[in-house]
DOTORBA-951682 format. One record per residue: residue number from 0; residue in three letters; x, y, z of N, C-alpha, C in turn. Coordinates in nm, 3 decimals. Layout:
BEGIN
NUM|ALA|X|Y|Z|X|Y|Z|X|Y|Z
...
//
This chain:
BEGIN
0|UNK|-2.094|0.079|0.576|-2.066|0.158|0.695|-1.970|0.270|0.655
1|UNK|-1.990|0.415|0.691|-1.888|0.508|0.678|-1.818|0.548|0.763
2|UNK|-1.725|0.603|0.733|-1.623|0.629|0.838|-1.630|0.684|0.944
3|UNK|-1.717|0.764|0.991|-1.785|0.833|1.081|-1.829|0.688|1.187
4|UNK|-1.927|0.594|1.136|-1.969|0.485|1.194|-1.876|0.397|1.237
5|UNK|-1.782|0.394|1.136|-1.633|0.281|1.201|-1.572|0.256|1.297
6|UNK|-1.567|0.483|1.302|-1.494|0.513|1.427|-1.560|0.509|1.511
7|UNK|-1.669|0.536|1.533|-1.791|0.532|1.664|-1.767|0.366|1.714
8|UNK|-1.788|0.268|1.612|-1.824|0.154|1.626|-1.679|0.131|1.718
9|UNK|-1.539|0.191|1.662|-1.446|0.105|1.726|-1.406|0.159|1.851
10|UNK|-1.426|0.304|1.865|-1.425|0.409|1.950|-1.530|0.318|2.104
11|UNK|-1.610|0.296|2.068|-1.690|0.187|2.176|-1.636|0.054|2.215
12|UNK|-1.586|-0.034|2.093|-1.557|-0.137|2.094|-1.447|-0.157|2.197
13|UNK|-1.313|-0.024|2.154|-1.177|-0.077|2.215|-1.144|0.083|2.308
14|UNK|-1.180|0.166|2.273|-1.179|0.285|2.380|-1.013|0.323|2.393
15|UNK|-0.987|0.319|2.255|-0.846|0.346|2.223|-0.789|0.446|2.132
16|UNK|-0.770|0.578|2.201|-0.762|0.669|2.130|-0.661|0.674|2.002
17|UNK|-0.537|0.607|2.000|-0.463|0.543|1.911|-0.529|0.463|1.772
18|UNK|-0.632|0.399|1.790|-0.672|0.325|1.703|-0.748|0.433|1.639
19|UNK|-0.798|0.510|1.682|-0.918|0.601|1.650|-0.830|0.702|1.566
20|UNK|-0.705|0.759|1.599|-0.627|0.871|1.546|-0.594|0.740|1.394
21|UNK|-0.542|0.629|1.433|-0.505|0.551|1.298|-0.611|0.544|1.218
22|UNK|-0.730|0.488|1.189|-0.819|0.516|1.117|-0.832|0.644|1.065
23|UNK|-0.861|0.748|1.165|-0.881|0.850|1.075|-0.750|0.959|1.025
24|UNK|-0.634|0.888|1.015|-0.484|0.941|0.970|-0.486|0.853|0.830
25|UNK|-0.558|0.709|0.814|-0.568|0.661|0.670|-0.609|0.691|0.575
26|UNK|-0.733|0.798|0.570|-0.801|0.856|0.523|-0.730|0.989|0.469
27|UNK|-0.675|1.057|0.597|-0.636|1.237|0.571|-0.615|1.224|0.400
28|UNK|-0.539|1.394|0.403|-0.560|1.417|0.306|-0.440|1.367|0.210
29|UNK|-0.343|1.352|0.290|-0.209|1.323|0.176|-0.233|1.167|0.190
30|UNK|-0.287|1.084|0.181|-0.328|0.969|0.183|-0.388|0.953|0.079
31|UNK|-0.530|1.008|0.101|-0.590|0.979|-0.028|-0.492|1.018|-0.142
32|UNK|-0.449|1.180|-0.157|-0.397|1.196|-0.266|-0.229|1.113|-0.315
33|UNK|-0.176|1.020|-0.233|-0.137|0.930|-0.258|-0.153|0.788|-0.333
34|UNK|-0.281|0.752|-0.262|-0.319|0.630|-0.304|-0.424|0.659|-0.521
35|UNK|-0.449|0.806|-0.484|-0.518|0.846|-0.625|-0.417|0.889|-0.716
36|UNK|-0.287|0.935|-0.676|-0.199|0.942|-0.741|-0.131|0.746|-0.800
37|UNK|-0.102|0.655|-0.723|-0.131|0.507|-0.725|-0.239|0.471|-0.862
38|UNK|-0.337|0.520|-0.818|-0.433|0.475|-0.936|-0.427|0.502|-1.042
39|UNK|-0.400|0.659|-1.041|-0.376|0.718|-1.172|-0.300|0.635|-1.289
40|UNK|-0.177|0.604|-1.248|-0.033|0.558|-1.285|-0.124|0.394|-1.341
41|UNK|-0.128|0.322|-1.217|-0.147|0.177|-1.260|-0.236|0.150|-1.277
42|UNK|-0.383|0.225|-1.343|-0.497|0.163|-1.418|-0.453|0.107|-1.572
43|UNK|-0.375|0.206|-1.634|-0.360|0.166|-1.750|-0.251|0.019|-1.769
44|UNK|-0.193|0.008|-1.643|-0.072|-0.116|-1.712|-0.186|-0.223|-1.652
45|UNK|-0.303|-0.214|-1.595|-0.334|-0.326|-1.544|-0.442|-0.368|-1.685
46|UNK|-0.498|-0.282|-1.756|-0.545|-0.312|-1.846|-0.476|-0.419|-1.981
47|UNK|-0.324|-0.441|-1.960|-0.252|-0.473|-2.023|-0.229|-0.631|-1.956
48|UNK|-0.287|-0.659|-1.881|-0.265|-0.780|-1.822|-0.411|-0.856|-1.833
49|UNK|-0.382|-0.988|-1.856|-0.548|-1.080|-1.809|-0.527|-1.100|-1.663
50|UNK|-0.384|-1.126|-1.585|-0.415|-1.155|-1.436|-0.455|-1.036|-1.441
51|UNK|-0.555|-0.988|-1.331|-0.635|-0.883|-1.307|-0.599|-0.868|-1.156
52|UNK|-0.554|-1.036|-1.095|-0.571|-1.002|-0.930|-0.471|-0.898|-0.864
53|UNK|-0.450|-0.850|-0.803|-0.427|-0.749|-0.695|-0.397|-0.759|-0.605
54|UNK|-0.244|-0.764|-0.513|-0.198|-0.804|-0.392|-0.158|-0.619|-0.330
55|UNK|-0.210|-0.570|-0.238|-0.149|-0.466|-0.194|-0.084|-0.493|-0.081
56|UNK|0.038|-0.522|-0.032|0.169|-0.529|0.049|0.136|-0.410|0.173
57|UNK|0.105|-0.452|0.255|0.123|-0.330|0.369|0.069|-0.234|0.330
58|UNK|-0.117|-0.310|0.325|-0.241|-0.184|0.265|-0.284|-0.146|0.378
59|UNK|-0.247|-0.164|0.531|-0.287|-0.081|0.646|-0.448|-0.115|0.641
60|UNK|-0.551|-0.023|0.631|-0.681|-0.024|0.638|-0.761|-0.069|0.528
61|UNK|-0.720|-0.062|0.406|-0.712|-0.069|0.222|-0.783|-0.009|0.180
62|UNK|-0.763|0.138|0.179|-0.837|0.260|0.118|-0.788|0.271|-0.060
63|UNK|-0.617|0.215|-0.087|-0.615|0.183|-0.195|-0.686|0.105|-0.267
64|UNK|-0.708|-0.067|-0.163|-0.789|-0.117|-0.250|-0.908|-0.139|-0.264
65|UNK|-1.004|-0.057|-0.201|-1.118|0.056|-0.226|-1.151|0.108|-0.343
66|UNK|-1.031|0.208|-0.375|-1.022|0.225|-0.480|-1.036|0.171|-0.645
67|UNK|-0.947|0.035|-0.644|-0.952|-0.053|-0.713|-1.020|-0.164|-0.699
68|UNK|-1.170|-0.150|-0.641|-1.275|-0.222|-0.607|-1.321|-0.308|-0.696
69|UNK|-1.331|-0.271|-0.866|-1.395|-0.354|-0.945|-1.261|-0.435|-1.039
70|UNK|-1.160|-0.426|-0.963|-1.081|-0.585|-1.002|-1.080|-0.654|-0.825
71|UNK|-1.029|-0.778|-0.839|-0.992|-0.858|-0.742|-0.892|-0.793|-0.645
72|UNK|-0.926|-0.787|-0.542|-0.790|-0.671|-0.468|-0.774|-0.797|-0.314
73|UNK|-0.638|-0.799|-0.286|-0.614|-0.848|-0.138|-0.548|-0.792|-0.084
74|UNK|-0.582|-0.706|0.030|-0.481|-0.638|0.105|-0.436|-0.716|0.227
75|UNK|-0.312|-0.713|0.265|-0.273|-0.741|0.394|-0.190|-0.660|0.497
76|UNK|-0.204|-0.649|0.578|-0.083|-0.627|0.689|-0.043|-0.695|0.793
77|UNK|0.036|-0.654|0.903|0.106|-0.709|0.926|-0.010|-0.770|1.101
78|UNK|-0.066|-0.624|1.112|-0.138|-0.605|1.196|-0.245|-0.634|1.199
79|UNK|-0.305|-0.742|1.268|-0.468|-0.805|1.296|-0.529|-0.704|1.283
80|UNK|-0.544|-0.610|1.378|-0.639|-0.452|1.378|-0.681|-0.408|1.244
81|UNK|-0.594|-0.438|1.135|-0.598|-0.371|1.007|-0.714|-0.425|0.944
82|UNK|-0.672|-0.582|0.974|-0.805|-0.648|0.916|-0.939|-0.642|0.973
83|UNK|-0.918|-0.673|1.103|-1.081|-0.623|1.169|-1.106|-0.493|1.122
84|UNK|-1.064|-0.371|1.091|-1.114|-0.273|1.117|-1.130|-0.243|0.942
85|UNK|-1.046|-0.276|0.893|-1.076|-0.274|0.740|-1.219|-0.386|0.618
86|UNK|-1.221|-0.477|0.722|-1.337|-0.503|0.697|-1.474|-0.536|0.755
87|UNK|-1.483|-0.390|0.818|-1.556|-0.254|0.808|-1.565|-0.202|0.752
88|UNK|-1.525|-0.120|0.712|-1.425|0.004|0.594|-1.484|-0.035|0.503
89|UNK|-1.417|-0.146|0.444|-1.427|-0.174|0.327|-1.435|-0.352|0.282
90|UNK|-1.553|-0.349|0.350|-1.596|-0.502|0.320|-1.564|-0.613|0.159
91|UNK|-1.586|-0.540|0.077|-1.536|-0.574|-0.040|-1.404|-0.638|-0.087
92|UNK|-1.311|-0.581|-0.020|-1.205|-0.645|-0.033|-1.180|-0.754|0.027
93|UNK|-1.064|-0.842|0.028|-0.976|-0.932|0.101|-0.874|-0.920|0.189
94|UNK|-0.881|-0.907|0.317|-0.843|-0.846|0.427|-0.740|-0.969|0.468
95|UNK|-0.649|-0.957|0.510|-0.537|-1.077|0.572|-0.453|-1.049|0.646
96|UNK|-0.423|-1.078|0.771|-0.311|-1.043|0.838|-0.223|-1.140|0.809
97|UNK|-0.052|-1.078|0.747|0.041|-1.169|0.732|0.148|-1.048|0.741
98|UNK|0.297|-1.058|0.739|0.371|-1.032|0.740|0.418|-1.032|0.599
99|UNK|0.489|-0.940|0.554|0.520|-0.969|0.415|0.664|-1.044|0.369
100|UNK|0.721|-1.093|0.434|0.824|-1.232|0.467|0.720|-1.294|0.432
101|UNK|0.602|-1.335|0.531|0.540|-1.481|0.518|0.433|-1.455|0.402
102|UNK|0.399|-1.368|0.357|0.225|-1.340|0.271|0.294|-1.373|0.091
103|UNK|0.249|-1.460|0.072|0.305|-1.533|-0.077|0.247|-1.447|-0.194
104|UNK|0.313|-1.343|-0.283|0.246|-1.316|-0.397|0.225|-1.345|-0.530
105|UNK|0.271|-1.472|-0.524|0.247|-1.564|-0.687|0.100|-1.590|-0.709
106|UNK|0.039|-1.549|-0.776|-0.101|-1.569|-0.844|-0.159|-1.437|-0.864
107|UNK|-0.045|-1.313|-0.860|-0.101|-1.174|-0.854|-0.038|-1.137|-0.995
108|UNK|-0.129|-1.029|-1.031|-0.106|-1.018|-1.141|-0.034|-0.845|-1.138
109|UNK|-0.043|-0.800|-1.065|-0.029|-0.665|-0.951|0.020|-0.632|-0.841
110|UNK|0.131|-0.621|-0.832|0.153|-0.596|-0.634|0.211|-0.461|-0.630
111|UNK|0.145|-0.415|-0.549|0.106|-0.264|-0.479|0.173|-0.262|-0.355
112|UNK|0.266|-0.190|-0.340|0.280|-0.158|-0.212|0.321|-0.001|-0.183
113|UNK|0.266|0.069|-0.102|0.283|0.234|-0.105|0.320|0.244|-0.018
114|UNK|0.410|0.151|0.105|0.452|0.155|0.231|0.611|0.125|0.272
115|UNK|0.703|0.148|0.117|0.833|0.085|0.127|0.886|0.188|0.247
116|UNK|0.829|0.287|0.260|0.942|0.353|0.365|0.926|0.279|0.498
117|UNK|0.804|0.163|0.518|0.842|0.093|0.627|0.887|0.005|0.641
118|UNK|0.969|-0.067|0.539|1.027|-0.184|0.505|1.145|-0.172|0.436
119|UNK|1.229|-0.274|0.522|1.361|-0.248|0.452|1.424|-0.244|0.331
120|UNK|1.519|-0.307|0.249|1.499|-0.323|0.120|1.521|-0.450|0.057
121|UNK|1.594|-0.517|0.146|1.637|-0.655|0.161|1.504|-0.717|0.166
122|UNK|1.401|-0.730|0.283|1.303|-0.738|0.299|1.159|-0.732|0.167
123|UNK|1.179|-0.609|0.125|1.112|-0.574|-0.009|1.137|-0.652|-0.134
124|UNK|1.266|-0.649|-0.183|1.291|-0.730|-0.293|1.337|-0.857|-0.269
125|UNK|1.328|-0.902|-0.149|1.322|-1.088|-0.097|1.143|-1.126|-0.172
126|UNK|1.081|-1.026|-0.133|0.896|-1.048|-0.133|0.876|-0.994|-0.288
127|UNK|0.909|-0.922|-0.358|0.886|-0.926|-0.524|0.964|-1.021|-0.600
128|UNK|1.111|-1.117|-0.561|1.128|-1.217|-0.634|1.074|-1.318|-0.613
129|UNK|0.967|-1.334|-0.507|0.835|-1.455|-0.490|0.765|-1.423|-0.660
130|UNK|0.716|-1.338|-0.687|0.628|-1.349|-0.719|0.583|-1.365|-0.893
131|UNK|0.488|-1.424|-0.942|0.473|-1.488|-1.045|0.510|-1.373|-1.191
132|UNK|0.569|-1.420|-1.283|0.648|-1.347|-1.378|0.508|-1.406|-1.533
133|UNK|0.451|-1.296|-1.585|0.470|-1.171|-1.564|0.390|-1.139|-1.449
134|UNK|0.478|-0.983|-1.407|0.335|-0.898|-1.345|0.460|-0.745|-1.310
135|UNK|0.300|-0.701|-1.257|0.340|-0.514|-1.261|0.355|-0.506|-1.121
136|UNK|0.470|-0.446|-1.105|0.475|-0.366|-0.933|0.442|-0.248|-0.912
137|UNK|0.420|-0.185|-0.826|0.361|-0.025|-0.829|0.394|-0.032|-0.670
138|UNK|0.501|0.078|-0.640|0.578|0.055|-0.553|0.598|0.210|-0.492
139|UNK|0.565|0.246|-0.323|0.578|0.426|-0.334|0.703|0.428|-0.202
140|UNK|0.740|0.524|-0.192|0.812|0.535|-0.089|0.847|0.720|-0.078
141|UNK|0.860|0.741|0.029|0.913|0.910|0.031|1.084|0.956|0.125
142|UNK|1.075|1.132|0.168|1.203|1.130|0.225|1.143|1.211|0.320
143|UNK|1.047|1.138|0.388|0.960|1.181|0.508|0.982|1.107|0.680
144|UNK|1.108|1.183|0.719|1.162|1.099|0.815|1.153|1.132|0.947
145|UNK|0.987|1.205|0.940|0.949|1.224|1.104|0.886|1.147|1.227
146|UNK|0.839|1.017|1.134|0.746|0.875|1.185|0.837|0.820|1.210
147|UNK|0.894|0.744|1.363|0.963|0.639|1.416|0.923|0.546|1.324
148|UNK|0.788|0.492|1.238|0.761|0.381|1.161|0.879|0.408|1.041
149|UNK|0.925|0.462|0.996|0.968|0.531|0.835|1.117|0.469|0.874
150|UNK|1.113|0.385|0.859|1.281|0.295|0.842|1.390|0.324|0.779
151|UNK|1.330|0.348|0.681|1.364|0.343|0.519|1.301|0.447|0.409
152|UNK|1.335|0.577|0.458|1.306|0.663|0.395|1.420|0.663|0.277
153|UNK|1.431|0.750|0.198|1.474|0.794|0.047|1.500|0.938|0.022
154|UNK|1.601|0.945|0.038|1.616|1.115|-0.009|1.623|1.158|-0.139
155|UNK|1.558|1.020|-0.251|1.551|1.143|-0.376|1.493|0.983|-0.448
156|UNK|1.421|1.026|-0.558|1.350|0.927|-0.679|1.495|0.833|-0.681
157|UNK|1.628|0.882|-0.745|1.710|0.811|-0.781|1.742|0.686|-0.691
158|UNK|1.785|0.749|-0.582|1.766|0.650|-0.470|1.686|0.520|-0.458
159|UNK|1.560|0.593|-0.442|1.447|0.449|-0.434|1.462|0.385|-0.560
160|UNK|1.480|0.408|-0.682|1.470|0.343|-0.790|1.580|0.242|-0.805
161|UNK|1.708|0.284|-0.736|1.843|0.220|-0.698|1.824|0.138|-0.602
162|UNK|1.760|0.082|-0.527|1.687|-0.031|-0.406|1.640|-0.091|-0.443
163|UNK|1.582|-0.113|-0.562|1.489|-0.170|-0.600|1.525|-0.296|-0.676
164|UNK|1.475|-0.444|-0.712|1.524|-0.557|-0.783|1.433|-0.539|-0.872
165|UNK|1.365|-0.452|-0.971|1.286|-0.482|-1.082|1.336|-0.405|-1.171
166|UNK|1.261|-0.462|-1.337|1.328|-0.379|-1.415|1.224|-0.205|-1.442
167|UNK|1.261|-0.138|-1.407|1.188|-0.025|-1.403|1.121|0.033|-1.540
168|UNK|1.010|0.064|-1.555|0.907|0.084|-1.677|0.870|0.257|-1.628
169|UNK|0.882|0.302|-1.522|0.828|0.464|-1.495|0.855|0.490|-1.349
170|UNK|0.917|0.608|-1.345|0.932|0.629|-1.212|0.888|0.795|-1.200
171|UNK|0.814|0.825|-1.092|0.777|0.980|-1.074|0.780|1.030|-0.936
172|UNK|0.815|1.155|-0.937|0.762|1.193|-0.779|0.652|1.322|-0.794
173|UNK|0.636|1.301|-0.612|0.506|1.393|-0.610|0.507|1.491|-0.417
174|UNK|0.544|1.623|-0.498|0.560|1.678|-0.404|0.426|1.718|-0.301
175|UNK|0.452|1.671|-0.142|0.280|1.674|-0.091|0.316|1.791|-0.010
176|UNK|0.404|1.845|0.021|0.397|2.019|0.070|0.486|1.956|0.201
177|UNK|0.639|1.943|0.225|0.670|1.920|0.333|0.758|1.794|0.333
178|UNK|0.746|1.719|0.234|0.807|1.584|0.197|0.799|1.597|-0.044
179|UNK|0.836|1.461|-0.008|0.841|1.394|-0.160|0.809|1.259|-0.144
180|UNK|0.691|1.227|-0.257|0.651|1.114|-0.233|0.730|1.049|-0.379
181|UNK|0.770|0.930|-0.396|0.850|0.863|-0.506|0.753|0.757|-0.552
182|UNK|0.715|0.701|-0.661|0.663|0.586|-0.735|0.736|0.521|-0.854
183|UNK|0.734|0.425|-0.813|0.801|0.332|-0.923|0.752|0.216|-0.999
184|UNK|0.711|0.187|-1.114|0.633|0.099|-1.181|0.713|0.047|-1.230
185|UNK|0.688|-0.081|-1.216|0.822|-0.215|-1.303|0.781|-0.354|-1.303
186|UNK|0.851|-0.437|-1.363|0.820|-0.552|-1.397|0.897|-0.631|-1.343
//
C-alpha cells in the first residue's frame, strides 16, 4: 500500500484531520533526509556486528525502519496509532506499542533512536543501560524548539554528546535550513 492509499484508507477510517497531517509530516522532506542521513552513518558499523537485530526507540510510523528493511528491524512507540498505521506503511517491519521505560532492548544488536528531543535524558540513558553489551547506538536529536513535543532540545552537538551515557565512536551535525540536526554513534 502507498502512501497516498494509507491516507485515504485512514482519512475514511478515523476522519481525523490530525492523523492525516501526522502521516503525511513523517514522510516530508526533512524527515526523510534525516532518517537517510541515519542510514548513511550506521550501515557500515552494523556490518561489524553478527547481532544484526534492530530496535528503533520512538520510530513514530517506521520510515527509518523501512529503510533498513533487509536486516531485522522493530520499531516501537509509545502510541497505538503508530502501530496500526505503520503496519500499513510498512508491513515488513515489527510494529509495537510500548513506552520506552517499559520496551526492553537486550537482544538488539542496534538501537536507533532519532527522537531524543522528545525524551528526557534521564529517561534516555535509564533505556540504553538495559541493553545487551556489545551493541551500536545511533542516536539524533536537534535545537529545534518550535514543537510543544521537543522537550529536550540541544543547542549545539557538544551538548547532546554531554547527555549522553555511552562511550561515543562519531558525532556529526546536519544543518536542515532553520534548525541543526545532531547524531551520535556509540557503544
Amino acid at each position: 500500500m502507498d502512501i497516498i492509499e494509507v491516507i485515504d484508507h485512514f482519512a475514511h477510517k478515523y476522519n481525523d484531520i490530525n492523523l492525516i497531517k501526522s502521516i503525511t509530516n513523517s514522510v516530508n522532506k526533512n524527515q526523510r533526509a534525516s532518517k537517510e542521513w541515519c542510514v548513511e552513518y550506521i550501515i557500515p558499523y552494523l556490518s561489524m556486528h553478527v547481532n544484526n537485530k534492530i530496535c528503533i526507540a520512538a520510530g513514530w510510523y517506521g520510515l527509518l525502519g523501512h529503510m533498513l528493511n533487509e536486516y531485522e528491524v522493530t520499531t516501537f512507540d509509545m502510541d497505538p496509532m503508530c502501530r496500526e498505521v505503520g503496519k500499513k506503511l510498512y508491513p515488513e517491519l515489527k510494529h509495537v506499542t510500548s513506552t520506552i521505560e517499559d520496551f526492553n532492548p537486550r537482544g538488539y544488536g542496534t538501537i536507533i533512536c532519532t527522537s531524543c528531543e522528545h525524551i528526557s535524558d534521564e529517561t534516555l540513558n535509564n533505556f540504553l543501560k538495559k541493553r545487551s553489551q556489545p551493541s551500536i547506538v545511533c542516536l539524533q536529536s536537534n535545537n529545534y524548539y518550535k514543537i510543544d513535543g521537543h522537550i529536550n532540545c540541544k543547542e549545539s552537538l557538544k551538548v547532546f554528546t554531554e547527555s549522553l551515557e555511552c562511550d561515543i565512536i562519531e558525532k556529526i551535525s546536519l544543518e536542515m535550513g532553520g534548525y541543526t540536526r545532531y547524531m551520535v554513534i556509540g557503544k
